[in-house]
Structures are given as structure tokens and as C-alpha cells.
N, C-alpha and C positions, 0 to 999 in steps of 0.2 A: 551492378548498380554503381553510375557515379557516385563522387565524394558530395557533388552539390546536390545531386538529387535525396540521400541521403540524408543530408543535414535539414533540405529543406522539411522532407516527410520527420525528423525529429522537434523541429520547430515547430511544426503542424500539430503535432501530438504533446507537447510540454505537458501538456496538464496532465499525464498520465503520471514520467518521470517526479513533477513534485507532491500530485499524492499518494503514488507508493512510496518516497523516502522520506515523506512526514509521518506515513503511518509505522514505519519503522524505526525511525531515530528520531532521538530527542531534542537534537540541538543542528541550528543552523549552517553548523560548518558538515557535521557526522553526515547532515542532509544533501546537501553538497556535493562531497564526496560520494557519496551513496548514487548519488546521479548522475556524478562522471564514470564509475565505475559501469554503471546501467548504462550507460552512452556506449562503452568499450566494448560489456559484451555484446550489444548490437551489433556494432560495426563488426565485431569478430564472426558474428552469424549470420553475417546479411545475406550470405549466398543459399544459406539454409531455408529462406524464406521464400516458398514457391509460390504463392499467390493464391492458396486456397484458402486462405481466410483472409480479412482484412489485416491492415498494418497494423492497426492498433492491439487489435486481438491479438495479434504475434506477439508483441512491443510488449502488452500486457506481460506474455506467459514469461517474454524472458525478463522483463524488472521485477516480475513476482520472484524468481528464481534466483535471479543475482541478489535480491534482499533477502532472502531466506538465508543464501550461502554466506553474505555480506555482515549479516547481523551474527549469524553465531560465530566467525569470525572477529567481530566485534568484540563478543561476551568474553572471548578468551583470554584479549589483552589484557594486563596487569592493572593499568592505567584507567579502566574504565571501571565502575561501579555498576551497581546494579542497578535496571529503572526502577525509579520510586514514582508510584503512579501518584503522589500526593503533590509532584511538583507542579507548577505551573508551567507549562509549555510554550506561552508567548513571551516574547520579550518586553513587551511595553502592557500598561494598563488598558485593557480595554472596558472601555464600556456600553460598546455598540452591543446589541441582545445579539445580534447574528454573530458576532465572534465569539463571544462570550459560547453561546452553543455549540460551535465549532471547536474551542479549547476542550469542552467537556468532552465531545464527542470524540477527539482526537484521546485524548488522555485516558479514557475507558479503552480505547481500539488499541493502544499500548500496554494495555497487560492482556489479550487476547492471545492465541497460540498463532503460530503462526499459516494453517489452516483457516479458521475462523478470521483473520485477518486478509486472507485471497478470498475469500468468500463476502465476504460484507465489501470489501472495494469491489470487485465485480458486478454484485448487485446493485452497489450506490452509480457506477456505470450503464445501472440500464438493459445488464446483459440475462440473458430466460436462464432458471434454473437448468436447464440443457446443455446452454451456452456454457455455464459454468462449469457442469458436472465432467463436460465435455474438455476445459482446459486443465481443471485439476483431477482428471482421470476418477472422478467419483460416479457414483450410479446417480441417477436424474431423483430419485428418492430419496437417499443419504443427502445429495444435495439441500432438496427441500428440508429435511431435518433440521441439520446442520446449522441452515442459515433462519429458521425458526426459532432453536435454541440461543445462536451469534446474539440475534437482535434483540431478545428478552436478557440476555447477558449483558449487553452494552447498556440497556433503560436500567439494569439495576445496578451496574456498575455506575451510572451518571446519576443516579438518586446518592447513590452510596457518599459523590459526591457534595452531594448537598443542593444540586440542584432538582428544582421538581418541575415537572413537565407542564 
């Protein structure tokens, strides 16, 4: 694969790159980073990428993969604390309802494991319990658990916040 063809299919797909590294890091720059690094191992496997699934599905498994590795690499640094789910996540005040929802909803998915967090993006994606069970190597059942449990997890973490439904 060319270098322009490449880039175009990553421009195509952005919106994957920024919501796995929002749901992973906390702050704008970590997120950043997080998505240049996601860009690299692409590029580094692009030849791995045979055409039996879509780009995105692929794209998917490896920024699920690079944040997984990216983040506990993250936690080791000296320099960094731990997340504290009480923080606010945007940087300016909102007060449209839809971000507002969106803060909450992002800030419960940060203290999620990081299973439960490939799971709920996948499915916020659109993609069948199959589809999923099938990129995170889970049975099509576990799947359906999993992401039953995720989502009564994340409504009580976002009450916990104080916001009610």
C-alpha cells in the first residue's frame, strides 16, 4: 500500500483514532500522542492487513491494542498519577446537554478495565456481538454478558456521578 493511499484510508477513518484515545487518556496532549503512536503501529502493519475484513475493523483491533499497551505504559511513569474519575474531562465549561452527556459518559468509560472498554466502543460502533467476540477473541455469549454487565456498569457509574438519566 502507498504512503498517500494510506494516509487517505487514515483520514477516512479519524473518528476511530479520536475515540479510542479519549477513552483511554485523560488529557489532550496523552490523547494526541496516543494517536500518533496508533498511526505508527498502523503504518508498521499495514502489510499484515489482507483485506478480509474491513479497514476499519482492522484499524479498530490495532488502536484497541496499541492503547491497551500505550496505557499501561503510561501508568508506569513516575510523572503521571493515577486517574481520578471525579475529574472533569473537558477543558472548557459546557453547557450544551449533549456534551454535558458525553463528559459523563466518557469519564465512567475511564475507570472501566480495559476489556469492558474494547467492548462498549465496538458496540457504540454498531458492530453484532459476533463481530466483537470475534476481534476480542471472546465466545459470542461472554461477549453478550460482558457487554450487558459494561453498560449497567457505566449508567451506575454516571448516576454515581450525579447525573440522572
Amino acid at each position: 500500500m502507498k504512503e498517500k493511499e494510506f494516509l487517505g484510508l487514515i483520514e477516512q477513518h479519524s473518528g476511530v483514532l479520536y475515540k479510542v484515545s479519549r477513552m483511554y487518556m485523560d488529557t489532550e496532549v496523552d490523547q494526541e500522542d496516543l494517536r500518533q503512536d496508533i498511526i505508527f503501529q498502523l503504518w508498521k502493519s499495514i502489510d499484515k492487513f489482507k483485506g478480509d475484513s474491513q479497514f476499519s475493523s482492522w484499524m479498530y483491533r490495532v488502536a484497541i491494542n496499541t492503547s491497551i499497551t500505550y496505557f499501561k505504559k503510561d501508568k508506569r511513569r513516575p510523572d503521571k498519577s493515577e486517574i481520578n474519575p471525579n475529574l472533569d474531562i473537558t477543558d472548557e465549561v459546557e453547557t450544551d446537554e449533549k456534551e454535558s452527556q458525553l463528559a459523563h459518559f466518557y469519564r465512567a468509560v475511564k475507570t472501566l478495565n480495559k476489556i469492558e472498554k474494547a467492548i462498549i466502543l465496538l458496540f457504540i460502533e454498531g458492530y453484532s456481538h459476533n463481530e466483537i467476540a470475534k476481534q476480542l477473541g471472546l465466545s459470542s455469549g461472554n461477549t453478550r454478558v460482558k457487554l450487558n454487565r459494561t453498560k449497567q456498569k457505566i449508567k451506575d457509574l454516571i448516576k454515581k456521578q450525579g447525573y440522572e438519566f
